[in-house]
N, C-alpha and C positions, 0 to 999 in steps of 0.2 A: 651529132653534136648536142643533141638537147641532154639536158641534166637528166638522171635519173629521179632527182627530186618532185620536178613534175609529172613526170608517169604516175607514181607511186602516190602521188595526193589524191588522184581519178576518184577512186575508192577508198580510200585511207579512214579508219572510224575511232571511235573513242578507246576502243578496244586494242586496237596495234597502237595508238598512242599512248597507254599505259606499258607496255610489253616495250614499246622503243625508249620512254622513260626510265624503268629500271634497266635494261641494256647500258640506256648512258650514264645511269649513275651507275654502274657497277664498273664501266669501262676508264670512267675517271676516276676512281679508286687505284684503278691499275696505272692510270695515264699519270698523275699526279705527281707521285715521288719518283716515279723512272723517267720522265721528264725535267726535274730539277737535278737525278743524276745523270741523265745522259748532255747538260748545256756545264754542268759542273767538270765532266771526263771531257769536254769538248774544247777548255778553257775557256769559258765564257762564264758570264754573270746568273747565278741559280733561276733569276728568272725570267730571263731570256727563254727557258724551257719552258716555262709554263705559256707566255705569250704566245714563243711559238705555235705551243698544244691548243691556246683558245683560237686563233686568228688564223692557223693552217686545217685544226678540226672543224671550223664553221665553214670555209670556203668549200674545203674538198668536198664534203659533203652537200652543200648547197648546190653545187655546180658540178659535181664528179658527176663520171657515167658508168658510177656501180652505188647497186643501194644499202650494200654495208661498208663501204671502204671507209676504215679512217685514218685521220690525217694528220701529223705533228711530226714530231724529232723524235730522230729514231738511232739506232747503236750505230748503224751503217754509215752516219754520213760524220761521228765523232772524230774516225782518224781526217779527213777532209777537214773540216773546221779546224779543228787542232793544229795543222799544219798553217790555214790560212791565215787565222788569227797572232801564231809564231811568226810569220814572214810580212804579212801586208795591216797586222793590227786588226781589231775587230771594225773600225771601220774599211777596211777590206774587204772581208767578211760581207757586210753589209751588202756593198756595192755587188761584188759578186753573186750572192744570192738574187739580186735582183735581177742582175744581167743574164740569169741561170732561168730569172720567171720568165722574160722575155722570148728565148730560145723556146722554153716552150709552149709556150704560148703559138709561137713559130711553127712547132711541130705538129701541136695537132692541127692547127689549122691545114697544114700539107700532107696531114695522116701520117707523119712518120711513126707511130706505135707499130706498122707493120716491120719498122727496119728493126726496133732494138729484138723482135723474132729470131732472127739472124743472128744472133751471137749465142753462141753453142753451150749446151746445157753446162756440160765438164765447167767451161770456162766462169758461167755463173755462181755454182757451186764451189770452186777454187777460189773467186773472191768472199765469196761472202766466210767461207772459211778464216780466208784470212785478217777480215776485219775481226771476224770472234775472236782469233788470236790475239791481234793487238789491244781489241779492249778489254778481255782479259787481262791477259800481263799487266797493262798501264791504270787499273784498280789496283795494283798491288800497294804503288803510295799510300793510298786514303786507308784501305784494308787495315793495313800495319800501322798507322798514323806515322808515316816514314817522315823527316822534316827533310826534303829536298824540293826548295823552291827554281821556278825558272827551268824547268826539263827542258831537254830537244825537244821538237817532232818528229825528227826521224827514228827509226825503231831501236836498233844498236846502242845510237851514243841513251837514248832513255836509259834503256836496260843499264848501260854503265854510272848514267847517275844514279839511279834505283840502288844498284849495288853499292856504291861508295854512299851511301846514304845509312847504309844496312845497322849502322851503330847506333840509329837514333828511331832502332823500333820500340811499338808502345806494345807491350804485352797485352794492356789492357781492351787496347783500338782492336789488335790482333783477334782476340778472343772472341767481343763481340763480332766483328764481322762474319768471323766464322759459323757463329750463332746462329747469323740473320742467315748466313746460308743454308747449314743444317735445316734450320727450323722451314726455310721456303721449301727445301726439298723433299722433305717429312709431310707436312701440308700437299705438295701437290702427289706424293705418293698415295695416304693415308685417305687425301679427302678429296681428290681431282679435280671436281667439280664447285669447288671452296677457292674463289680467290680470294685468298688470304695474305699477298705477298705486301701487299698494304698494310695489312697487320702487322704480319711480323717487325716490321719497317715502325711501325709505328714503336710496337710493344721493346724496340730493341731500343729505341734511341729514348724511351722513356725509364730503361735501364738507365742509361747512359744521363740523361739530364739529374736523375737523383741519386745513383749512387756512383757515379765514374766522371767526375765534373771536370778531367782530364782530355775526356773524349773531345775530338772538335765537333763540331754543328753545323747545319749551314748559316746561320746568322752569325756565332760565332768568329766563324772564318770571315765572309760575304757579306757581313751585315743584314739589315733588314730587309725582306720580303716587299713588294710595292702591294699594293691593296687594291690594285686595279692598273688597267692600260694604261701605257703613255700615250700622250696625245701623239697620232700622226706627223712622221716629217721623211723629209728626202735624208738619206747618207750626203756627206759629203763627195764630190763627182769630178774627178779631172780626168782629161785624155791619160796622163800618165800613169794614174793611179789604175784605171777602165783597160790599158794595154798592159799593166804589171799580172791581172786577175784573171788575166780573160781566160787563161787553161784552168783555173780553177772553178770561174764558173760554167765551163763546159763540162768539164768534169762532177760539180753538182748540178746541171742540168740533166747530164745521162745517167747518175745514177738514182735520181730522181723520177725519171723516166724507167727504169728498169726494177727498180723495188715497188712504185707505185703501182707497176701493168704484173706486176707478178702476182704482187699481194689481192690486186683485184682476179687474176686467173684462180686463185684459192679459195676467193671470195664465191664465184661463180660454182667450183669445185663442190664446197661445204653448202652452198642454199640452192645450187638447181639453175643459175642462174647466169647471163651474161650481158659483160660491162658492154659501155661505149667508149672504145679507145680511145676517139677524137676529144670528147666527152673528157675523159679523166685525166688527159694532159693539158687540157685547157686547164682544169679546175687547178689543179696543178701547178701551173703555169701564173697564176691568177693568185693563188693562195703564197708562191713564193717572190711573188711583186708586193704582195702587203705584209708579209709577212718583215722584213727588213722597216717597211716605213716606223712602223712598230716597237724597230728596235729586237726584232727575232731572227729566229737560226734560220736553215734550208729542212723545208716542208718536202715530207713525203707521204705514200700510203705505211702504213705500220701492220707488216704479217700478223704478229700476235696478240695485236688489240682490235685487228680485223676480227682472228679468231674468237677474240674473249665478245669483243660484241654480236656475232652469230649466235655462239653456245649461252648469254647471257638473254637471248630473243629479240634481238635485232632485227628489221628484214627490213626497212627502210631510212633514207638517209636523216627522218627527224632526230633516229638514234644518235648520232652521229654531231646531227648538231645540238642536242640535249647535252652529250658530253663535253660538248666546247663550253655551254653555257654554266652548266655543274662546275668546272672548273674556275672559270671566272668568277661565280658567287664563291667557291672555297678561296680564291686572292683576296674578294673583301670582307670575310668574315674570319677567315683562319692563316692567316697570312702568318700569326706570331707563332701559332703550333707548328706552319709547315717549317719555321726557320729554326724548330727544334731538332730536323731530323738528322741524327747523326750518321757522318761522313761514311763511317767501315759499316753504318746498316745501308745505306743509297751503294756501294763499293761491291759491296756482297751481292745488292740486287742485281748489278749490271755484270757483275759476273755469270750470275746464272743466266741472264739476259744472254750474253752471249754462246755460255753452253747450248741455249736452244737453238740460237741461230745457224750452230753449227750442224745441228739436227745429229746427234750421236748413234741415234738406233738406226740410221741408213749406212754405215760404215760397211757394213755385211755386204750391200748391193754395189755400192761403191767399189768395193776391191772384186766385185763381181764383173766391174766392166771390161771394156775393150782394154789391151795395155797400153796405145795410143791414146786411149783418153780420158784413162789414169793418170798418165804419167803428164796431159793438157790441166789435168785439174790441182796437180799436186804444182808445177811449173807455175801455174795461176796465183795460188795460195802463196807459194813462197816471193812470187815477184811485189806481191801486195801486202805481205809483211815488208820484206825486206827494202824494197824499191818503191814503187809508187803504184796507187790504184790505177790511175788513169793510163799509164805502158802497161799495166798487168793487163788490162780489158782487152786494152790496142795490141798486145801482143798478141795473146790469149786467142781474141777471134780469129785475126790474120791465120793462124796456126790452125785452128779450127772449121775457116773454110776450106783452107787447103785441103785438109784430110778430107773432107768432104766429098773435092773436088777429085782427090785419088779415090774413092772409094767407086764412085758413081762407074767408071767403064767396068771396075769389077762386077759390080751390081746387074751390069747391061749386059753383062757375056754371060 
């Protein structure tokens, strides 16, 4: 249960405080406009993400039980907010997220990190697929500057207003995003080790501010940026409100629990190293109880800012809280540029956000598996487009232990 952050002080010299310094400001380069797009795709307030990214990257890392993991709002938990904020309001939302810290807070303290093991690899793979799907498709509004206010949550009727909308595309909005995608995916072919997706994000929407004064923004839309935290306070709390949520905040407890212990298994993967499960579901746990008082989304571990701060020279969790802070000094200093950035370049990003999630170059090994658990993972993918994340998991595993459970007397004879 002890942090990783006190191990790693033992010995800690001025030399890996330089190296975890540029780490976290290279990480919040990256953290910065993909967190004002992923609270923007979530239906929430632009900076909602950013609090989230300072107040869930400081905790996790202070108190996680891995020494690059980091922490903020991530693609994965967009369809979930989206849906909660639809149905119970953002204070909903709220309440639930905390209700979600609490669980695990619960868990690690009873070690359950060993249970979420148990749910079978297909079935993981199968959602997180189908989150890329949906937030995919659901950039496609901002991308095209579509004017269709007030969407579903659920996947179909979206797509149907998306379509009945289709007469009010901006050629302009169009183009650009397209741009911001091109150009991110030219950068990461061209220059790999160049995160530039910040750039391009920048350089696209300062197209946009001077010669496409048509484009939306995010201040435009959202107004103005805050310059710093809100002070501390409780959601609003009633039994009724606490029993409407409560599958919601189970559902962002687990899969909070299951992105955060993954991302850290990656983490250990890429530096040699390993977490403390107890450790990183407490932080976890802790980071999305404040994270709410705040006025923020549901905190996770984040795969690909794990990875950007490894490859950036991370190797302990100061990196990690340097990035929470980096970000908080860019709320009070650049608050008015961040509220320039346009909508189809933040649209674009999270598109490719999700192409990666999907991880496209494992397709090959993928149709390499068993057919039983192809056809577990493809079942997964479509119940979590089509249906709900939280049947898709509970499905998914059920179905997953069972084959298990046939497979094992073949295995023994």
């Amino acid at each position: 249960m002890k942090p990783k952050l006190l191990t790693t002080l033992a010995d800690y010299n001025r030399g890996q405080f330089l190296h975890d310094t540029i780490a976290g400001f290279t990480v919040a380069l990256v953290a910065l406009p993909l967190s004002i797009a992923i609270a923007i795709a979530s239906g929430a307030p632009p900076a909602t993400g950013l609090i989230t990214a300072v107040v869930g990257g400081l905790l996790v890392s202070a108190l996680g039980g891995s020494r690059v993991q980091i922490g903020g709002p991530t693609g994965a938990f967009i369809v979930v907010v989206y849906g909660v904020i639809a149905d119970h309001g953002f204070e909903g939302l709220l309440l639930a997220t905390l209700m979600a810290g609490f669980m695990l807070v619960i868990g690690g303290l009873l070690r359950a990190g060993r249970l979420v093991r148990l749910i079978p690899e297909s079935v993981v793979e199968g959602f997180t697929i189908g989150i890329a799907i949906v937030i995919a498709l659901s950039q496609l509004k901002d991308l095209a500057g579509l004017q269709a206010a007030g969407l579903p949550a659920d996947f179909i009727p979206k797509m149907q207003g998306l379509w009945a909308a289709r007469e009010t595309l901006d050629w302009a909005a169009l183009a650009l995003g397209l741009a911001t995608i091109a150009g991110i995916a030219l950068t990461r072919r061209l220059a790999p080790h160049f995160r530039g997706r910040a750039v391009i994000v920048i350089v696209a929407s300062a197209i946009a501010v001077f010669a496409l004064p048509g484009v939306a923004t995010v201040e435009g839309r959202y107004g103005a940026l805050p310059n710093g935290l809100p002070w501390p306070a409780l959601p609003p709390i009633s039994i009724d409100l606490a029993v409407e949520v409560f599958p919601a905040a189970v559902t962002i407890a687990l899969l909070a629990a299951i992105e955060s212990l993954l991302s850290a298994l990656v983490a250990d993967r890429l530096i040699g190293g390993a977490h403390r499960t107890g450790a990183e579901l407490l932080a976890q746990g802790a980071a999305n109880i404040a994270s709410p008082l705040f006025g923020g989304l549901p905190v996770t571990g984040a795969i690909a800012r794990t990875a950007t701060n490894v490859d950036a020279g991370g190797r302990t969790p100061v990196a990690g809280i340097m990035h929470a802070l980096i970000i908080l000094l860019a709320m009070a200093v650049l608050a008015p540029l961040a509220g320039m950035l346009a909508l189809p370049a933040l649209a674009g990003l999270l598109i490719l956000t999700a192409w990666a999630m999907s991880e496209p170059g494992r397709w090959g090994e993928r149709l390499a598996m068993p057919r039983a658990e192809l056809a577990l993972l493809i079942l997964t993918a479509a119940l979590t487009v089509l249906v709900d994340l939280t049947l898709a998991i509970g499905i998914g595993t059920i179905l997953g232990l069972g084959m298990q459970k046939l497979k094992a007397p073949q295995i023994a004879r």
